[in-house]
C-alpha positions as CSV (number, residue, x, y, z in Angstrom):
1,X,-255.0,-147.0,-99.1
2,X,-253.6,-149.3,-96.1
3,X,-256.5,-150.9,-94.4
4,X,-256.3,-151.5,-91.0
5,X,-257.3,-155.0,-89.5
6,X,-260.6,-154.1,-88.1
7,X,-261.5,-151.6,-90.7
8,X,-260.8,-154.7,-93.5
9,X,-262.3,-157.2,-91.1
10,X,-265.8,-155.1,-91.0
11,X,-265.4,-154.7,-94.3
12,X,-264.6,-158.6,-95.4
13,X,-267.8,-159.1,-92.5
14,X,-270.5,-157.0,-94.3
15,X,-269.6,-158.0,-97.6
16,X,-270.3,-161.8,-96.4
17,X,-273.4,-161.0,-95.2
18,X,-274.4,-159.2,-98.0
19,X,-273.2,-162.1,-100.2
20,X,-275.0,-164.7,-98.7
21,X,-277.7,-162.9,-98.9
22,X,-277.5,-162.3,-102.5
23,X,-277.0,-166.5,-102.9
24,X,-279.8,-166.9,-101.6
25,X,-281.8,-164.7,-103.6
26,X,-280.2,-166.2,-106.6
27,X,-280.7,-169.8,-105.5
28,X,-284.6,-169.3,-105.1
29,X,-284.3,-167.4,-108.6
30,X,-282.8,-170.0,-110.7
31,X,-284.9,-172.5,-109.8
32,X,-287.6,-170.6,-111.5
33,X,-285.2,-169.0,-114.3
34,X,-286.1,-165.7,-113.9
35,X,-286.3,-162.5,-111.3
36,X,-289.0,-160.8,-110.1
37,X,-289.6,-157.2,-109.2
38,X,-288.6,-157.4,-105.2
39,X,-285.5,-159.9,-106.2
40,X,-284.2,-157.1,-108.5
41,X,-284.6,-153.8,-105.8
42,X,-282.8,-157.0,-103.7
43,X,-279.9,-157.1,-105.8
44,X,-279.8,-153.6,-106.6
45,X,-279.6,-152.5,-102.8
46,X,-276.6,-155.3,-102.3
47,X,-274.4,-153.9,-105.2
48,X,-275.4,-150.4,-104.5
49,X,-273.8,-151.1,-100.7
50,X,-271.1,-153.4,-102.0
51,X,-269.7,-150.6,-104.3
52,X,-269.9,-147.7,-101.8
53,X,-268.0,-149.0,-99.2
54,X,-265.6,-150.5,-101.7
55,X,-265.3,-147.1,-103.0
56,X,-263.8,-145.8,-99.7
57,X,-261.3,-148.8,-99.0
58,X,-260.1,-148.3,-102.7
59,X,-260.9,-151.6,-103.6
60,X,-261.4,-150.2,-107.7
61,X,-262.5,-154.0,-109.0
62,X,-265.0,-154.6,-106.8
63,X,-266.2,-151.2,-107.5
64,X,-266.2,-151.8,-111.1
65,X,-268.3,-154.8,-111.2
66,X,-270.2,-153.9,-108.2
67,X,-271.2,-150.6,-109.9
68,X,-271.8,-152.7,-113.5
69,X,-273.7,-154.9,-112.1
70,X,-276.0,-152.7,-110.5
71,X,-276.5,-150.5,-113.3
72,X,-277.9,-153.9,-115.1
73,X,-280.0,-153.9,-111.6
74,X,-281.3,-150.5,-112.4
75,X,-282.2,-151.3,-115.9
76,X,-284.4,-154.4,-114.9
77,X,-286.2,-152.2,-112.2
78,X,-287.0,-149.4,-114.6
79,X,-287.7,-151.4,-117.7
80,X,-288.9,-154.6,-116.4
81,X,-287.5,-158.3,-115.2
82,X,-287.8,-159.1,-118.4
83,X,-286.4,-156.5,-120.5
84,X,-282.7,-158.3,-120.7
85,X,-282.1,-162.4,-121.3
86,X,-283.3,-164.0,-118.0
87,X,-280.2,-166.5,-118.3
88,X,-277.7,-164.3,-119.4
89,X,-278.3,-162.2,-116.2
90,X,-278.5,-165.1,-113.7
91,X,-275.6,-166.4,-114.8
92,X,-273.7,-163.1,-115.0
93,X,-275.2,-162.2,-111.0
94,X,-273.6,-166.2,-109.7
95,X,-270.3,-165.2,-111.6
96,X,-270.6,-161.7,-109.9
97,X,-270.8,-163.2,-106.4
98,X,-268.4,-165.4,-107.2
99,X,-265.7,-162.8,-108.3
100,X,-266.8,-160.6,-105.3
101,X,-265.9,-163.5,-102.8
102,X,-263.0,-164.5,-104.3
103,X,-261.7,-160.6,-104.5
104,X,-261.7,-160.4,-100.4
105,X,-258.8,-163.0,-100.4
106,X,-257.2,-161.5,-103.0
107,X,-257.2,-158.5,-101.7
108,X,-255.1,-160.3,-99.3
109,X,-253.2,-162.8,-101.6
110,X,-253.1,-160.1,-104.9
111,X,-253.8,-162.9,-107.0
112,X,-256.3,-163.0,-109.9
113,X,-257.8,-166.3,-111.6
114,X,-258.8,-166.7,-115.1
115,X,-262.0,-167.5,-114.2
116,X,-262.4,-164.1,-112.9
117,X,-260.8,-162.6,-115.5
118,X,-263.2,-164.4,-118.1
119,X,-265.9,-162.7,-116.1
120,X,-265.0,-159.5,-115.9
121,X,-264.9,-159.4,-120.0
122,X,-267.8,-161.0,-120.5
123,X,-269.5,-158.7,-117.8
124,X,-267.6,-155.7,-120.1
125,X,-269.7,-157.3,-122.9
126,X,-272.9,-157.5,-121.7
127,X,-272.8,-153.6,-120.3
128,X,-271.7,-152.7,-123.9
129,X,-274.7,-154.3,-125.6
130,X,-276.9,-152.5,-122.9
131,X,-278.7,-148.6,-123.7
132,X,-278.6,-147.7,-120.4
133,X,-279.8,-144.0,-121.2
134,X,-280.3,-141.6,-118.1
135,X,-279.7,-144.5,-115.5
136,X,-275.4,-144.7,-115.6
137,X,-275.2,-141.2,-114.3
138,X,-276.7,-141.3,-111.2
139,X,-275.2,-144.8,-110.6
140,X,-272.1,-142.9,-110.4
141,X,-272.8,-141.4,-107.5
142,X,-271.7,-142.7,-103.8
143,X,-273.5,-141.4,-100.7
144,X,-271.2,-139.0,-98.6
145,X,-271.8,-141.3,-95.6
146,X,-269.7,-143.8,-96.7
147,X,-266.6,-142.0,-95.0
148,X,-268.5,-142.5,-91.6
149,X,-267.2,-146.2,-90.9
150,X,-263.9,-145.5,-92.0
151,X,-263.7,-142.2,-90.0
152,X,-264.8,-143.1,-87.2
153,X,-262.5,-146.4,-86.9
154,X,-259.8,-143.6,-87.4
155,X,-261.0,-141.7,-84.2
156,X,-261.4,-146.0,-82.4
157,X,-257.9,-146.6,-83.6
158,X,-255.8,-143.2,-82.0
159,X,-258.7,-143.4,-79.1
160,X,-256.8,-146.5,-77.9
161,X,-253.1,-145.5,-79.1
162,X,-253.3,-142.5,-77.7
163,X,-255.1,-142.7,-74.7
164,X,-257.8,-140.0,-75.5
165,X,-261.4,-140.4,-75.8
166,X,-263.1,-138.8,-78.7
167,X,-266.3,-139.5,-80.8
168,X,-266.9,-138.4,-84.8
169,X,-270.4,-136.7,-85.3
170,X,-271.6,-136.9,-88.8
171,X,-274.0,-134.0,-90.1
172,X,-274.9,-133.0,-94.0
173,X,-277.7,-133.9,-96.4
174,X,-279.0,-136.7,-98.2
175,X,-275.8,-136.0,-100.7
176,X,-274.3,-138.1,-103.4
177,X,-271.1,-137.3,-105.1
178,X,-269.2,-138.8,-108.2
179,X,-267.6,-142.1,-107.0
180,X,-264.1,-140.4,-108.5
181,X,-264.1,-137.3,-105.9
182,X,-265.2,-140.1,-103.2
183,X,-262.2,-142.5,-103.8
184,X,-259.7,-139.7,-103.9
185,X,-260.9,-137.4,-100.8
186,X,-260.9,-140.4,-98.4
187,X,-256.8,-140.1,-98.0
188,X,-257.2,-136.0,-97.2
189,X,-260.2,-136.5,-94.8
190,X,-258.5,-139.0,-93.1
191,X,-255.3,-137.4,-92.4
192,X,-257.3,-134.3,-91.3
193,X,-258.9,-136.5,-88.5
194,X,-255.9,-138.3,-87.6
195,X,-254.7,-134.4,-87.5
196,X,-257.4,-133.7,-85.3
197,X,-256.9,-136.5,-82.6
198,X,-253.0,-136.4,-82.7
199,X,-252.6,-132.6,-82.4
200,X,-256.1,-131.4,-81.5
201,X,-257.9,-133.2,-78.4
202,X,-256.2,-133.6,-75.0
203,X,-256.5,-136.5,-72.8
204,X,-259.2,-137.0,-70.5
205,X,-257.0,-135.3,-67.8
206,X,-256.0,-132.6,-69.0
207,X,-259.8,-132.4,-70.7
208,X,-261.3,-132.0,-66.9
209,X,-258.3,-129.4,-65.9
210,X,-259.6,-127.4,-68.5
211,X,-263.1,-127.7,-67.6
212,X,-263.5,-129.6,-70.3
213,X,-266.0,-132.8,-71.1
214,X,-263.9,-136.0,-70.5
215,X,-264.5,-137.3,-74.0
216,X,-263.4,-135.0,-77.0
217,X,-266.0,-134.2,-80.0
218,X,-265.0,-133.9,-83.9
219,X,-267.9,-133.1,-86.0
220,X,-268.0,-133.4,-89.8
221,X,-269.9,-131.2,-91.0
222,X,-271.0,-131.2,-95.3
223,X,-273.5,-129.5,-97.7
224,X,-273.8,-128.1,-101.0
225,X,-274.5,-124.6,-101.2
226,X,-274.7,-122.7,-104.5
227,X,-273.0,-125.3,-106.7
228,X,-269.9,-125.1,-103.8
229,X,-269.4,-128.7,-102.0
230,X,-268.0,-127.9,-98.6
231,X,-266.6,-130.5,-96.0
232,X,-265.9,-128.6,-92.1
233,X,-263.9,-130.8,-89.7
234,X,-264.2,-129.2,-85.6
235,X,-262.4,-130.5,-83.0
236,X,-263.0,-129.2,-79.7
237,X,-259.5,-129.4,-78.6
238,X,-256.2,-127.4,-78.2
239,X,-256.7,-124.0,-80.6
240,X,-254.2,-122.8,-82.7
241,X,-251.6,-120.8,-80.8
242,X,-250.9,-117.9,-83.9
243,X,-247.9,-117.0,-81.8
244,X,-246.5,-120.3,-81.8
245,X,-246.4,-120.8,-85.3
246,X,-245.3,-117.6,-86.6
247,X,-242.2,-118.2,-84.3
248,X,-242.0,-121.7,-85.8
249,X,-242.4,-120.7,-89.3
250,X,-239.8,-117.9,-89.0
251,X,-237.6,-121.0,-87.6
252,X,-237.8,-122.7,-90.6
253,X,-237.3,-119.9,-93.3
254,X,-240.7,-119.8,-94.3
255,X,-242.0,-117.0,-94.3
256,X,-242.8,-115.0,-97.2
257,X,-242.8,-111.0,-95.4
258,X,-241.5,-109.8,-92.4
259,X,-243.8,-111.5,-89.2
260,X,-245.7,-108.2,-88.1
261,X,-247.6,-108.1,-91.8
262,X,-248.8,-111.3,-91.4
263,X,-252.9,-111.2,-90.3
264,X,-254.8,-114.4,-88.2
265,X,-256.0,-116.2,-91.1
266,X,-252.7,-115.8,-92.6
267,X,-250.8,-117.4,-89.8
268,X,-253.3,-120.1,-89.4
269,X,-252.3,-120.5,-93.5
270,X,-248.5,-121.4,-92.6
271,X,-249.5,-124.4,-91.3
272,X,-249.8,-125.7,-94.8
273,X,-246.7,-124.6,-95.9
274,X,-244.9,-127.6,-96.8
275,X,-242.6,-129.2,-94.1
276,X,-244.0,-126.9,-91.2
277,X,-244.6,-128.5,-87.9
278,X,-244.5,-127.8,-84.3
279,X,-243.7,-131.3,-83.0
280,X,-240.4,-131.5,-81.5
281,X,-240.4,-135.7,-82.0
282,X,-241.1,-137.8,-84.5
283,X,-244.2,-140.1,-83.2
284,X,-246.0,-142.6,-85.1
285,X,-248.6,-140.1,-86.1
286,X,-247.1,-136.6,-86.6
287,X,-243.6,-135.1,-86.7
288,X,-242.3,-136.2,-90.1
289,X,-242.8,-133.3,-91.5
290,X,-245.1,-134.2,-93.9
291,X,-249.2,-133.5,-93.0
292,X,-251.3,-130.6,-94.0
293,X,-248.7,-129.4,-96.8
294,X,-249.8,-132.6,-98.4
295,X,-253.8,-132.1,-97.8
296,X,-253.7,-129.1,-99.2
297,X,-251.8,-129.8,-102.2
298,X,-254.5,-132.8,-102.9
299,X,-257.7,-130.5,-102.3
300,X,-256.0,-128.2,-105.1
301,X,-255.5,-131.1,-107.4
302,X,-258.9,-132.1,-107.0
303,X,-259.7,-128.1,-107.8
304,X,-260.6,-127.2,-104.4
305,X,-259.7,-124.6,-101.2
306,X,-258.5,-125.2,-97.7
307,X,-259.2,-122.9,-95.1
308,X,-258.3,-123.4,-91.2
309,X,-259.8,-121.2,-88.5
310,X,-259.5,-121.5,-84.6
311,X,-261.7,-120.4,-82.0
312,X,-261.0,-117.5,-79.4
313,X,-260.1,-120.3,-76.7
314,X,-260.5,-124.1,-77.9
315,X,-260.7,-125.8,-81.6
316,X,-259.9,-125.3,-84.6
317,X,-261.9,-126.1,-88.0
318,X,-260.8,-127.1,-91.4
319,X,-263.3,-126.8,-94.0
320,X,-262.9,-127.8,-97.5
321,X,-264.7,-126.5,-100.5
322,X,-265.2,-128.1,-104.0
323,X,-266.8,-126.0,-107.2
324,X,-269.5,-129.3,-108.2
325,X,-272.2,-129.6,-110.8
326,X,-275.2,-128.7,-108.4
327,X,-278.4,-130.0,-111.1
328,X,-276.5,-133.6,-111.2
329,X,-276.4,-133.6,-107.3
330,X,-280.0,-132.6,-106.8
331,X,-281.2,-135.1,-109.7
332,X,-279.1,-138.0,-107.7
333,X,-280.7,-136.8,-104.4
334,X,-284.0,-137.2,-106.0
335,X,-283.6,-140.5,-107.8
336,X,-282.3,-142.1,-104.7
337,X,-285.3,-141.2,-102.5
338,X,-287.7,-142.2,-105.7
339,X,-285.8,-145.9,-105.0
């Protein structure tokens, strides 16, 4: 995924912190030569937030040692400080915080070290000699609201390009999902927002002419229901003109049956249909007729649904639905509040 320059700049920020934090943990630590108890839940909390919002930028090697290393976290907290070689694990967490700083600039410079490469097997080595039993699987889970930073710099970003004014609400439950389904749902979600501000909300003038708030509201909206994960993205702007888009999709050879079989939800449907679009020009964001043919064909890949709906004067929703393993998403949910 293409990063933009505040997004990575937040991102190389927090990661600092975090880091500096973490040397100064280990600094204290090695002068004794081992951890203790609140020096582990430390550590643990530092990968844990390290990985996930690593997960979303697609950054997949500091997720993998980020997510190692905090499964060897998790196996000190649940067995004991001492349960693994006191050495071997301080010297694996400075190499760790040394490959994690050295990965922001190359993230920048794409290049890789041997030191860092010496790590990384050795860190393979050490996971490999360790039963970590029931603890991996949860590990693997991310926390849904790790799209929220990169979402809602979406909404800052085409705020200012665009000259509209829009905020991102975030609503759903305490939910963890496989770090997999994370990493590949943050391109889909994103284009739906940028969707959303491009297509959907007005500008603050024409907001108030409609009698309308100045500032426009998308809400994400997410659950798990029944063993079904399901993502709804409002916007409070334009609806879908049905009208408009049969017309357009009868344009462009489209359509499947003549237009006066087609039903509402049906028409909605054709603006998935792979090259359809209503934008007359080509604009940075839209036009190139490429957009929710694309979203839809990754949800399916991923083994999902898409389903638009509008409302009877303003909006339009997208919500996206997932078949999931509910019992691993409830025993995540619970080991996470247990921490």
């Amino acid at each position: 995924m293409q990063l933009s320059g505040e997004l990575f700049k937040a991102y190389v920020e927090d990661t600092t912190v975090l880091l500096n934090e973490m040397d100064a943990i280990l600094k204290k630590r090695n002068s004794i030569g081992s951890l203790d108890s609140e020096s582990a839940d430390a550590l643990f909390r530092i990968f844990h937030t390290i990985k996930a919002s690593a997960v979303v930028l697609d950054d997949s090697k500091t997720v993998d040692v980020a997510y190692k290393m905090e499964n060897i976290m998790s196996y000190l907290r649940k067995h004991g400080v001492n349960s693994l070689s006191s050495a071997r694990v301080l010297s694996l967490l400075f190499d760790s915080e040394y490959f994690l700083r050295g990965q922001l600039g190359s993230l920048i410079s794409s290049k890789s070290s041997h030191e860092e490469k010496t790590f990384t097997k050795d860190l393979k080595s050490f996971v490999e000699e360790i039963d970590f039993a029931d603890d991996s699987p949860v590990d693997m889970m991310v926390s849904f609201e790790a799209f929220r930073a990169l979402l809602e710099n979406v909404v800052k970003e085409m705020s200012e390009e665009l000259g509209k004014e829009a905020v991102l609400c975030f609503d759903g439950d305490n939910l963890y999902v496989d770090r997999t389904l994370i990493t590949r749902l943050s391109g889909p979600l994103t284009a739906i927002v940028r969707n959303a501000m491009d297509h959907g909300i007005e500008t603050p003038k024409e907001r108030e002419k409609l009698g309308k708030p100045r500032i426009g509201n998308i809400s994400l909206t997410y659950g798990l229901e029944d063993g079904i994960l399901f993502i709804t993205i409002f916007n409070d702007g334009e609806k879908i003109h049905l009208k408009k888009i049969l017309r357009k999709a009868d344009e462009l050879h489209i359509l499947k049956k003549p237009r006066d079989q087609y039903t509402p939800p049906e028409i909605a449907a054709l603006i998935m249909e792979r090259g359809f679009t209503t934008k007359e020009h080509v604009g940075k964001w839209s036009g190139r007729g490429v957009g929710m043919d694309v979203i839809k064909s990754a949800i399916q890949d991923l083994g999902g649904n898409v389903m638009i709906s509008s409302g009877e004067t303003q909006g339009f929703s997208i919500t996206l639905t997932f078949p999931i393993d509910d019992k691993s998403q409830r025993a995540a949910i619970k080991e996470r509040i247990k921490k």
